[in-house]
N, C-alpha and C positions, 0 to 999 in steps of 0.2 A: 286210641286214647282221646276220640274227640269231645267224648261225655264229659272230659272233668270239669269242667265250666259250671254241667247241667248239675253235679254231682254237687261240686263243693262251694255251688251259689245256694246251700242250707246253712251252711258256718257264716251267721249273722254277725255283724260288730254287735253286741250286745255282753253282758258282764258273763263271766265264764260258768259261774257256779250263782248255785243258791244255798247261804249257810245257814241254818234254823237257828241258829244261836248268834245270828251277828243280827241287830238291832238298831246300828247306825246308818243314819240317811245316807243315800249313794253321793258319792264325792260330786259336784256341779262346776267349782269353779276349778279353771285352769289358766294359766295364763306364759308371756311370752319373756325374755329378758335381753330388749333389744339393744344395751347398750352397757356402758362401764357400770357396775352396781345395779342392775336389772332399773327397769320403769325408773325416771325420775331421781336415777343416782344416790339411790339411799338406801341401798344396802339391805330392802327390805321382800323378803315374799311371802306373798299375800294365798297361794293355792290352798285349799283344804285336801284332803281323802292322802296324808302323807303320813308316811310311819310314823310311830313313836320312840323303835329300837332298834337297832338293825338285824336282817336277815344272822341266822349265828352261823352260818357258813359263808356271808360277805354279801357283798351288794352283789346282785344281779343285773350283769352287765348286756344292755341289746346288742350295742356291735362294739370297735375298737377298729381306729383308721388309724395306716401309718403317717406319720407327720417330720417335719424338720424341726428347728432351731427354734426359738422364740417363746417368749414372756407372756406377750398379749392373748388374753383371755379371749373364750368365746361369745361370741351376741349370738341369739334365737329368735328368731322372729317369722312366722309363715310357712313354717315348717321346714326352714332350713338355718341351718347353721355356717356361720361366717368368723373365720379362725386365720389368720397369718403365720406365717414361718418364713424362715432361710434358709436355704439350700448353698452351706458352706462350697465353694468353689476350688477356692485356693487362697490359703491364708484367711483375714477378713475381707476380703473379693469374695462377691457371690450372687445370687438372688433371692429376693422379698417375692414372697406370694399371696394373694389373696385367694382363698379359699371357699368355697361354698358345698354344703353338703347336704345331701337330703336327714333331715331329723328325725323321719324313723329309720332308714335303713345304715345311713352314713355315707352313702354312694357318693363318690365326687359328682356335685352337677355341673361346674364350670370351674377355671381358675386364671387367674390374672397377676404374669408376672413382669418385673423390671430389676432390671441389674445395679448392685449398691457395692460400695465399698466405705468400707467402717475405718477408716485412715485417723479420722479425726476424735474419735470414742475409747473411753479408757478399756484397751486391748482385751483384759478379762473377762468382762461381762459383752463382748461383742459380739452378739451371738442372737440376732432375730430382733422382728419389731413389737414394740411395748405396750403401744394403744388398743384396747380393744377397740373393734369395727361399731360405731354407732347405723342403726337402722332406722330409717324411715320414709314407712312407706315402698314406695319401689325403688328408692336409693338406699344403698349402703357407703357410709365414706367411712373409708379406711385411709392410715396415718402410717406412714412407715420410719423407722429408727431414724434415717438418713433427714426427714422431712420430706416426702414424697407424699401430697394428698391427692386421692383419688374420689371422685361420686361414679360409683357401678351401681351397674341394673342389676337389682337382686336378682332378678329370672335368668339373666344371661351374662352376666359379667363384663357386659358391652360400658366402655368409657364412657360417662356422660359429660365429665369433664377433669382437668388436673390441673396442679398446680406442684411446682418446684419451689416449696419456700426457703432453701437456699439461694438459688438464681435468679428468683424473681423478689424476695425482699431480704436479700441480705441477712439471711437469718441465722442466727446463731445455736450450730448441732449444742445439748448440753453433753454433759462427758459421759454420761450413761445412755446419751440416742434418745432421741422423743418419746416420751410417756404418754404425756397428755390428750387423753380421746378426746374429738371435737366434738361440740353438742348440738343440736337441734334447738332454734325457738322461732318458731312459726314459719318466716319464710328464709330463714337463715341461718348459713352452719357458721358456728363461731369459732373459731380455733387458736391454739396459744401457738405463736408464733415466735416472737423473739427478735424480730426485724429493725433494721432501723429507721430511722425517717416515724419514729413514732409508731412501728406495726409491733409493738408488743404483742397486741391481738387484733386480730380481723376480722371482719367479719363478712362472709360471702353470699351471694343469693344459691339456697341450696340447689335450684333448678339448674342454673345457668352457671356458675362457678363466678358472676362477675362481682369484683368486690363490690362493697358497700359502704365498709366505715373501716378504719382504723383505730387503735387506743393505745395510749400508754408508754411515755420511751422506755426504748430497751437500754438493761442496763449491762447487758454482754452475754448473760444468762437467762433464759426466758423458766428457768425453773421445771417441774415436772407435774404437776398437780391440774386436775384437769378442772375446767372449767362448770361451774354447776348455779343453779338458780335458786334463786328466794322469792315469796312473794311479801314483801314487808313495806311497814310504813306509806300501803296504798298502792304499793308501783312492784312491779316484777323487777327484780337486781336480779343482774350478771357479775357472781362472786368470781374471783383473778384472783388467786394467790401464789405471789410471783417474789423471786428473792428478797425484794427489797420492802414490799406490803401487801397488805391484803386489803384488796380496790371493789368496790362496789359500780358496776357501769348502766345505763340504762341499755339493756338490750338491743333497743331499734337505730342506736344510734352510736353510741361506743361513749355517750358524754360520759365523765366521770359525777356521781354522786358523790363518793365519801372515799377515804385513804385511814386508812391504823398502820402506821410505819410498823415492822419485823424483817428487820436482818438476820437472812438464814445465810451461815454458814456453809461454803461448798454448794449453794444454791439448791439444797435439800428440801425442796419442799416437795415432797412425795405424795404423803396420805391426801386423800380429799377432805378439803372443807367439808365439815359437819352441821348441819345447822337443822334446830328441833326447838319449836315454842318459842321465838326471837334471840337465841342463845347460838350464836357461830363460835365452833372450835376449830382451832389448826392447831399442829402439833409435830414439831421437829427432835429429828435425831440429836445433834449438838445444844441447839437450843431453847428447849422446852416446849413449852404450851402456851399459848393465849385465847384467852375466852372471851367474845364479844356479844355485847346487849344489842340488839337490835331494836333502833326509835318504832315503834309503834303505830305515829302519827304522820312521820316525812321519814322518805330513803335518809337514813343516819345513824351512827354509832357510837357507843361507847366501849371501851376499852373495859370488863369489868374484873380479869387479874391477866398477869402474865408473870409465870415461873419460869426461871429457866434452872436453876443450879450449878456448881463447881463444874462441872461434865458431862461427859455421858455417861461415865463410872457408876452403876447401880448406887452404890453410898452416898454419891454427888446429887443425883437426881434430883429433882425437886417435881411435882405435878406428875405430867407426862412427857415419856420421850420418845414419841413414835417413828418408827420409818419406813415398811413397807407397809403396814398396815392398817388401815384406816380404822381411828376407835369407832365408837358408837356412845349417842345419849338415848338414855332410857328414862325417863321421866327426869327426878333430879339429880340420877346420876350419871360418870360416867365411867366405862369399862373400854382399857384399849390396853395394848401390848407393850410395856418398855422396850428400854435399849437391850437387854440381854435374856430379853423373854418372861420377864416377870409380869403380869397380867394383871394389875390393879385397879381398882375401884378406887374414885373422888366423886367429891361433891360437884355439882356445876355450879352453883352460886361462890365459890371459896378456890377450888383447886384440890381441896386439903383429903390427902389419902386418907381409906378407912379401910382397906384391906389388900395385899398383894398376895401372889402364889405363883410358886412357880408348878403345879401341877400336870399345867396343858401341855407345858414341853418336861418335864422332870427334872431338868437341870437349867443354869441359868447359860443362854448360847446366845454370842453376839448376831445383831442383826436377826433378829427370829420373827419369823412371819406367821399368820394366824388370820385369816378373811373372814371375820365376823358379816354373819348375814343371819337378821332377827326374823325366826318365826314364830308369831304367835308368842306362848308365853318364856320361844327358847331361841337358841339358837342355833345355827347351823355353823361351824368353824374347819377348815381346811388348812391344816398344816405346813409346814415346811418340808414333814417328813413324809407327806406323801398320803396322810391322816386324816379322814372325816369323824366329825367330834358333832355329839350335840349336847348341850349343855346350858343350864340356866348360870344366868347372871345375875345377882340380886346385890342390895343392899350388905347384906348377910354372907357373901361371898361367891368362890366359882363352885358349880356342882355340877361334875361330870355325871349324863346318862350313859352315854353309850358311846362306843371310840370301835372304828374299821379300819382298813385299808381300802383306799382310797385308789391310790396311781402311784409308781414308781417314783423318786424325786429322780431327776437326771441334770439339770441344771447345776453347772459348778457350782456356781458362785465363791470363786475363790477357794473353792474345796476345805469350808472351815466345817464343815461336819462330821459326826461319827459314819453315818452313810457317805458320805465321799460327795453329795450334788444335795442340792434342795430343790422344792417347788414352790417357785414362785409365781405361780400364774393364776388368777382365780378364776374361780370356776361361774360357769351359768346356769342356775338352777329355775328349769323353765319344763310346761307340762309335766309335772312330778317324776323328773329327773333332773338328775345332775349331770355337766359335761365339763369336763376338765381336759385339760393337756402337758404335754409335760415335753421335750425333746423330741420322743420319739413316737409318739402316739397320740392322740386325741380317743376320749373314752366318754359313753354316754352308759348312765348307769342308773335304775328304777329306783325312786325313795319311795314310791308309793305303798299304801297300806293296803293290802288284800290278802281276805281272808284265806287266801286256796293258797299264797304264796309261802308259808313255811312247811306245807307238809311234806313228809319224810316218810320213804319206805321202812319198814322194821327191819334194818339188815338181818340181827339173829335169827326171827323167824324165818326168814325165806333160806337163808343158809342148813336152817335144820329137816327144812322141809327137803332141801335141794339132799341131803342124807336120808331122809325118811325114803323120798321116789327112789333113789337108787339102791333099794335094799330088794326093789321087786325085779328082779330077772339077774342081782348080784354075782360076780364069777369069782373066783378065787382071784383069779389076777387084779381087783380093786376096781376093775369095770363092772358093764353093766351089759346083758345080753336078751334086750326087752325089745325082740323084734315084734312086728305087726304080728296081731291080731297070736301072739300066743298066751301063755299064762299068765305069765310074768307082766304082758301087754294090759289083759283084764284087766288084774290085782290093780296095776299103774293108773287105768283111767279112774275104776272106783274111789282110789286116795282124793284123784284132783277132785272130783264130782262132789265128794265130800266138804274139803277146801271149798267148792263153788257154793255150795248150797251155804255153807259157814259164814259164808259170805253175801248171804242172803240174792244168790243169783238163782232165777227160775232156768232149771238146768234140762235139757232136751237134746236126744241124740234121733240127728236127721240120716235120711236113706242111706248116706254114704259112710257111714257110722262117725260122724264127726261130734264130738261133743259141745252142745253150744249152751253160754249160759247170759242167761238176759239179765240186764237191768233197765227199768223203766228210766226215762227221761221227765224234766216236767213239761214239754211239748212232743206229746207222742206221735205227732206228724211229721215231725223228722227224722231222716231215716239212721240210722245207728250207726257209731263209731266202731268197729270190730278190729279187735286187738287177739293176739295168739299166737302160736306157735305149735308145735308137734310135742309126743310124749315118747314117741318109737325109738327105739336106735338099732344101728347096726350090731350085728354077733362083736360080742367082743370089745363093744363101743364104751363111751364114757360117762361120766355122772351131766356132761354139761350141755351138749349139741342139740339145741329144742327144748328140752325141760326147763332152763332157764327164763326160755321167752313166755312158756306155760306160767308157771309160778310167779314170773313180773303182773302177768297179767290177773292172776287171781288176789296178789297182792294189794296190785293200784285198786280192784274194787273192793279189798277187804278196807285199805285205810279211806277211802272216800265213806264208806259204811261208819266206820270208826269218829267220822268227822263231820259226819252227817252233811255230806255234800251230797245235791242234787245235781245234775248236768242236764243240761240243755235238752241234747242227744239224749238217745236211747244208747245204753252201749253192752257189746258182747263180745263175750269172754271166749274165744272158740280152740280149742282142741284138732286140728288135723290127723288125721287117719293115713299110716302107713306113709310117711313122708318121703322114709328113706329107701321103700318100693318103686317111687317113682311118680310124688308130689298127687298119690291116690286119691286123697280126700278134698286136695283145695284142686284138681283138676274138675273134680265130681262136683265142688261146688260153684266152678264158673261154665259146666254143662260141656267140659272139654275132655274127658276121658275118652279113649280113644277104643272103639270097634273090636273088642276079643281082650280085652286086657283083663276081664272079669275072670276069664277062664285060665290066664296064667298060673301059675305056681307063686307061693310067695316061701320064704324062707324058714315063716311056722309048719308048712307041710299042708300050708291050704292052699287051694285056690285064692285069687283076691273075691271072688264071691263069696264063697264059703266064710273066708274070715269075716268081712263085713256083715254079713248075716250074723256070726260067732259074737260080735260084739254089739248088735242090736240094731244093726241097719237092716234096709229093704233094697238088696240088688235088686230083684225086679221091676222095681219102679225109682230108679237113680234117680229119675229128672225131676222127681220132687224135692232133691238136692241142692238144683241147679236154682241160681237167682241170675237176673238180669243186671244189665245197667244201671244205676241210677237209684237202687234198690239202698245201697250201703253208700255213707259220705265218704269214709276212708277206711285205710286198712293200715295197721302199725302190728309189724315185728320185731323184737327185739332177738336178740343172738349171740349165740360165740362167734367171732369172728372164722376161729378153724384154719387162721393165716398168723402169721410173726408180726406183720407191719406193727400193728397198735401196739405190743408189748414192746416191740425192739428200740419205738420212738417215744415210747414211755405217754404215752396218750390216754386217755381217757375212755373217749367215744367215738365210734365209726361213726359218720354221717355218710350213709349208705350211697351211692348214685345213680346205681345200677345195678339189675344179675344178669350176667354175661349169658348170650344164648350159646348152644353147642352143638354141635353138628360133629357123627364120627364117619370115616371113609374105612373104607380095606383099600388099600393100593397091593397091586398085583404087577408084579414084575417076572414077564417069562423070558429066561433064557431057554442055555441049550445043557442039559445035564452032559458032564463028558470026563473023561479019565483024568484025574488031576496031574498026574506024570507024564501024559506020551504028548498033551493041549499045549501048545506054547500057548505064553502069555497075550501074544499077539495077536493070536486065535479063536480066544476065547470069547465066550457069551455069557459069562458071569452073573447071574440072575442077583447074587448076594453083594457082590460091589456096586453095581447100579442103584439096588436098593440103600448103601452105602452116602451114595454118591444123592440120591432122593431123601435121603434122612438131613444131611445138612444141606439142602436147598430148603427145607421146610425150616428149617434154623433160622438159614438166612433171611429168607424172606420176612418171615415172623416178627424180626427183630430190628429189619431192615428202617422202620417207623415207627419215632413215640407213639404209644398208646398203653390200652390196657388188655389190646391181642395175645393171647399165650398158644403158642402149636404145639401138641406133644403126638412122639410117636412112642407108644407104647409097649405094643406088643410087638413080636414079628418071628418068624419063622421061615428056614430054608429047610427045602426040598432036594435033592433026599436027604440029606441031613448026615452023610456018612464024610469020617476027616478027608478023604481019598478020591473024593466025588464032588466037583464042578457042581454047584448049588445050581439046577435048572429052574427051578422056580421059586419066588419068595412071596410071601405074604406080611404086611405090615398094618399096622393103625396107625389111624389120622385120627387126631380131636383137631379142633379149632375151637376155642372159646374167645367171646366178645361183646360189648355192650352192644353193639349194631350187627343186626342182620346182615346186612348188607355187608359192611364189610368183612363179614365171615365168608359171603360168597366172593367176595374180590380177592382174597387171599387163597382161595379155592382153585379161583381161575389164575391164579401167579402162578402156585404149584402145579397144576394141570399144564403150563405152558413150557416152567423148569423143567418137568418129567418127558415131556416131548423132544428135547436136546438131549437128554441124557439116554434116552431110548437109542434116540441115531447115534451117540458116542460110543455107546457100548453093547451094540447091536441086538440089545433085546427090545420087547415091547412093554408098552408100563399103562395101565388101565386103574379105573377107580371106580368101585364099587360102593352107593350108597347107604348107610345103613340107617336104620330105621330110629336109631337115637340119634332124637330132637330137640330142644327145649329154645324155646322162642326167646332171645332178651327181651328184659323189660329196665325199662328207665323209673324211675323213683321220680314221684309228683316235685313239680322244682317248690312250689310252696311248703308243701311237707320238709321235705328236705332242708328251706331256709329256717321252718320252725325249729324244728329237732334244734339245727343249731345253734339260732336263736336259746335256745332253753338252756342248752350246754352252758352255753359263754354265761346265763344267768344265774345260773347253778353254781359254774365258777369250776368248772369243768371244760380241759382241753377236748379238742377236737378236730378231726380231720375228716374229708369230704374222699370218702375213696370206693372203688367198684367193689363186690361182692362176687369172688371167681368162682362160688362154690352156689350151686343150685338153691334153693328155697320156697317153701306153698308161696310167697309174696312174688314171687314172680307167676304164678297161675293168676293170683289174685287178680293184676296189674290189667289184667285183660278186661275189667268191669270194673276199676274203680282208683280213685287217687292213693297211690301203696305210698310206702317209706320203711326204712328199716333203719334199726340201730344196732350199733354192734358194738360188743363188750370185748377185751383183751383176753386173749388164750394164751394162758402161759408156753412160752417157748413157741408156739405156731402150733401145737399138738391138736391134733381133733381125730376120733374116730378111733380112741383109742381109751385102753384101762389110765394112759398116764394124762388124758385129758384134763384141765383145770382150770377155773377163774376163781379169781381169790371173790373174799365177801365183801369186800368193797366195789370191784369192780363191778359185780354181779350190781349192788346197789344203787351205785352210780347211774347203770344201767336203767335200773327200774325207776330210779326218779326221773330222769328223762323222759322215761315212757308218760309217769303220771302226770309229769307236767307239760308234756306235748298232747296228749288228750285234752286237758283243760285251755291247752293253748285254742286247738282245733275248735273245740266245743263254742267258745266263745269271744276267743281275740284276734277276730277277725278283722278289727279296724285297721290292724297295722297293712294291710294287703289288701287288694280284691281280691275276689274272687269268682265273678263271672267273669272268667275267660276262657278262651280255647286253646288249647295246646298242641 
């Protein structure tokens, strides 16, 4: 398999498809979202080429990493992602970790942890740290519940320095554990602290951790609201809004500018400062809103209303009454979440409501969360329940476009919901995805718009078709008996040929009578994606074993047809010949058919030349069959499994990893034939015990080591074979199947050396004869493989990564070129039989995989290389 490097360095990062009907310029910008509220703390992103609605069968998710405890959202930046959690111990004892992940694949790259105990934090919500990780540059500083500040090396998680602002400034935990992400402004991270001796906030050299400045006494509370910038009245402000006011400081120095006293209650200053066109909002759960004018000419302000109302009681309310969620201004208005999830529109010059609704959550729920992030003329809104919402905000009111699921909510919170947890964490919408997390997971999931991305197999048709093929060689018992190369075989390929051609495929059967049908690429210099299956079945067999993977494949080129997709690749639709003869067609096509096989017998009452000839091939000249290396980019089968696993575990899709090679023995066991009445026991030479006694050694062995090794002994036969007569000689079968060669021969040599002990125990002799059934494993290209399930999980489709113990043409294949297979659910495990089945789902599921793992192949190649060697 050294070629796949040479093979699958033709799968360019370039865009997958060409659509004649899409007219919009290719998306250009992207960008990063390094810190609380993406770029510059405002809530706002700026990427183009992003959907308008979502996917109608759900976002399409790239990966999902398991995770622990915690609040804090994730930052993106450099292609990786930086997320914290807790790892509950015992009680609230446990440990904070710093997290880093590769952004396309989700791989842990490093992680960084320390041990915390929540003693001092109201017990409910104690459960992980709050701050999201700000990035910059090659530092990451991360905040932990406890106050634990760290600067890591993004690349490597290496300390660059820390600080303990409990022990080193007397800092004060607030009752809900640090919220507050520290910020960046030039050469210094600023952080809300709480300290005393005047360290409200500090400010640090980001390089070196050595402070710099101090500001502000604490007043036992340092609040929870992170710290964000202005540039007003001439001068960059560092806004603090901190229990007792909301302080303007000069950044390089921590002086204070300007003070607007606001006593918050419970020290609830949550949401972020808002501030758009010299207008700063903050806005509290207990007690209301305040709006401030920002001077113009010199760092100063004026106070221009402040509402608070009777309560928090929805009726009391006055303005706004925010708490986890940070409003937003939109030109002169503003749009933010009340106390019980009512979602109101005010003026900014006034306070004064002009529209509320409770739509976004249906009912009015205390404490309800909603993370308004503006794009473009909409937004993008993440719920408590777990809900991605896009929706405009106007003057005019809220106007929900589209509403998905999102992520799990797992988060108590007090367990005041109809779901039992919420989510509270917001998300980072960065390279046209989203990444959230929630308790148990962290999930990165595509917004992006592309044209290839909603298409869908026609289930009915293929289901009808999948009846139409099985009416040609039908038996009474509801199977189907369309061996190679008979009538019923013809009738079968002429259907598909037809299907191909419908399909506008240029359709061609090569020497070894395999049926292939082309579709041009718009770069005919590269070499074709070949996707297929077999048509043949066994006597007797069923409507599903191979025809499925046929018809997926005529399928994916009828709806690209339908949708006028062009691909990259050139791609072919190929048919194998006599599979279940002994993988006849795809051996013929990678030039490995073996020496006399032409002259066998096949089950129609031909020879396999004969037949091949019968169905329009040239046996005498096979090797015009045969292609090399380097010829085809890849090869995709889709399939019945023919196994229980994927039905029993209610799954979806095989993510194939392997087809087991096989090797069968006769083992020969001689005794001594002898009168069964006059032989003592102790006498005897037993040829059929020993064979006994060689049956569960091949057991043992077999099973003695996880894997995906299976031993069977199948047949077997004693000599002479009468009740009265001492069995002198036996004959048995050996299989061994397994992804490794090799170790089919180590388990060969196990039992060869068990059979050797049992020979001297029971005085016969025991010998192994090789038999001429071979099939080489083959392993499944690890890229292919990661695609397939990459597309599952996008699809929104489970999936499991498991061996394939039943033969396939894709193991012939695998000898020239990067294979993959996918596999569809067999009801019950049945295959090779009239009660064979996949429902028309499964079968579908199946085939959208297929279609959107060639388009992956075809063209999205950036997420991977692909000049390597394997």
């Amino acid at each position: 398999m050294g070629n796949k490097g040479v093979t699958l360095r033709y799968l360019l990062p370039v865009l997958a498809v060409v659509v004649s009907l899409v007219t919009a310029q290719v998306p250009v910008r992207a960008e990063d979202w390094p810190e609380w509220r993406g770029k510059g703390r405002q809530g706002v992103w700026n990427e183009d080429g992003i959907l308008a609605r979502f996917p109608t069968e759900g976002l399409a998710y790239t990966w999902r990493v398991p995770i622990h405890e915690g609040y804090a959202g994730p930052a993106v930046a450099g292609g990786r992602v930086f997320v914290t959690d807790f790892v509950r111990e015992e009680g609230i004892h446990g440990t904070e970790r710093a997290l880093c992940l590769d952004e396309k694949t989700g791989k842990l790259l490093w992680k960084h942890e320390w041990k915390v105990d929540y003693a001092s934090t109201q017990p409910t919500w104690a459960s992980g740290p709050r701050a999201t990780p700000t990035v910059d540059g090659d530092n990451v500083y991360i905040m932990g519940a406890m106050g634990r500040l760290f600067a890591l090396d993004t690349r490597t998680g290496e300390v660059r320095w820390q600080h303990d602002l409990v022990k080193e400034f007397a800092a004060a935990v607030p009752t809900w554990g640090v919220v507050s992400a520290p910020l960046v402004h030039e050469k210094l991270l600023i952080a809300l602290v709480g300290g005393e001796e005047n360290a409200q906030v500090v400010a640090f050299d980001k390089d070196s951790g050595e402070e710099k400045w101090r500001a502000l006494p604490s007043a036992g509370d340092p609040g929870y609201a992170p710290p964000v910038m202005v540039h007003a009245g001439g001068v960059d402000q560092l806004i603090i809004w901190h229990p007792q006011a909301v302080s303007s400081l000069n950044p390089s120095t921590g002086e204070v500018y300007w003070e607007q006293p606001f006593e918050i209650r419970m020290g609830l200053t949550v949401v972020t400062p808002v501030i758009q066109n010299n207008h700063l909002l903050v806005s509290a759960f207990y007690d209301g809103a305040m709006m401030l004018e920002l001077d113009t000419e010199k760092p100063a302000a004026r106070r221009l209303w402040r509402k608070k109302g009777k309560s928090e009681q929805p009726a009391d309310t006055q303005a706004l009454h925010a708490l986890i969620a940070t409003p937003v201004l939109d030109g002169d208005f503003i749009y933010g979440i009340d106390s019980y999830g009512e979602l109101r529109g005010l003026k900014v010059a006034s306070g004064e409501r002009i529209w509320e609704s409770l739509d976004l959550f249906g009912k009015p729920t205390r404490w309800a969360a909603g993370f308004m992030v503006r794009h473009g003329d909409h937004y993008f809104i993440n719920d408590d329940k777990g809900e991605l919402i896009i929706a405009r905000l106007s003057p005019e009111g809220y106007e929900e476009i589209d509403r998905t699921a999102l992520i799990e909510p797992t988060s108590k919170g007090g367990g005041r919901r109809e779901l039992g947890a919420v989510l509270w964490s917001h998300p980072a919408y960065a390279n046209r995805h989203i990444i959230v997390r929630n308790d148990r997971e962290i999930v990165r999931a595509s917004l992006a718009a592309s044209p290839s991305s909603d298409l869908r197999v026609n289930a009915g048709r293929m289901e009808a078709r999948i009846l139409q093929l099985g009416t040609f060689g039908a038996n009474p018992e509801g199977g189907v008996s369309r061996v190679a190369f008979s009538a019923a075989d013809l009738q079968g390929r002429e259907y598909l040929m037809e299907l191909m051609r419908a399909a506008q495929l240029n359709v061609t059967i090569d020497a070894a009578g395999n049926v292939i049908g082309h579709r041009a690429g718009s770069d005919p210099a590269l070499p074709p994606i070949l996707f297929g299956s077999h048509s043949d079945s066994v006597p007797n067999g069923g409507n599903y074993d191979g025809q499925v993977g046929v018809l997926a494949a005529i399928e994916v080129a009828q709806v690209l047809l339908e949708n006028h997709v062009v691909t990259r690749h050139p791609l072919e639709v190929i048919i194998f010949v006599d599979e279940e003869g002994g993988l006849i067609g795809s051996k013929s096509f990678v030039g490995h058919l073996a020496p006399g096989v032409l002259a066998e017998q096949s089950h129609a009452g031909f020879t396999i030349g004969e037949g091949i000839r019968r169905l329009g091939g040239d046996p005498e000249h096979l090797d015009r069959a045969a292609h090399r290396s380097g010829e085809y980019a890849a090869f995709l089968e889709m399939h019945i499994e023919q196994g229980a696993i994927l039905h029993s575990e209610d799954i979806d899709i095989g993510v194939v990893t392997g087809i087991v090679g096989i090797d069968w023995w006769d083992m020969i066991v001689q005794g001594m034939a002898n009168h069964a009445g006059t032989t003592p026991m102790d006498r005897r030479q037993d040829a059929l015990m020993a064979a006994a006694q060689l049956v569960l050694a091949v057991n043992r062995i077999i099973t003695a080591e996880p894997g995906a090794q299976v031993g069977t002994v199948g047949r077997i036969s004693a000599e002479p074979g009468a009740p009265n007569v001492i069995p002198g000689r036996v004959v048995a079968s050996l299989e061994i199947r397994d992804l490794s060669n090799a170790r089919i021969l180590d388990l060969f040599a196990r039992i060869e050396t068990e059979a050797r002990g049992i020979a001297r125990a029971t005085g016969t002799t025991i010998s192994f004869r090789k038999s001429p059934i071979h099939e080489t494993a083959a392993a499944t290209d690890g890229f292919i493989r990661d695609t397939i399930a990459d597309v599952a999980t996008r699809l929104g489709y489970s999936h499991k990564r498991m061996p394939s113990g039943a033969g396939h043409d894709a193991q012939a294949i695998a000898s020239i070129m990067p294979m993959g297979m996918i596999f569809v659910p067999s009801a019950g495990g049945i295959s090779h039989s009239p009660e064979e089945f996949s429902s028309r789902l499964a079968v579908a599921r199946g085939a959208n995989v297929l279609l959107h793992t060639i388009l992956a192949l075809d063209g999205n190649a950036q997420e991977r290389p692909l000049n390597r060697e394997e």
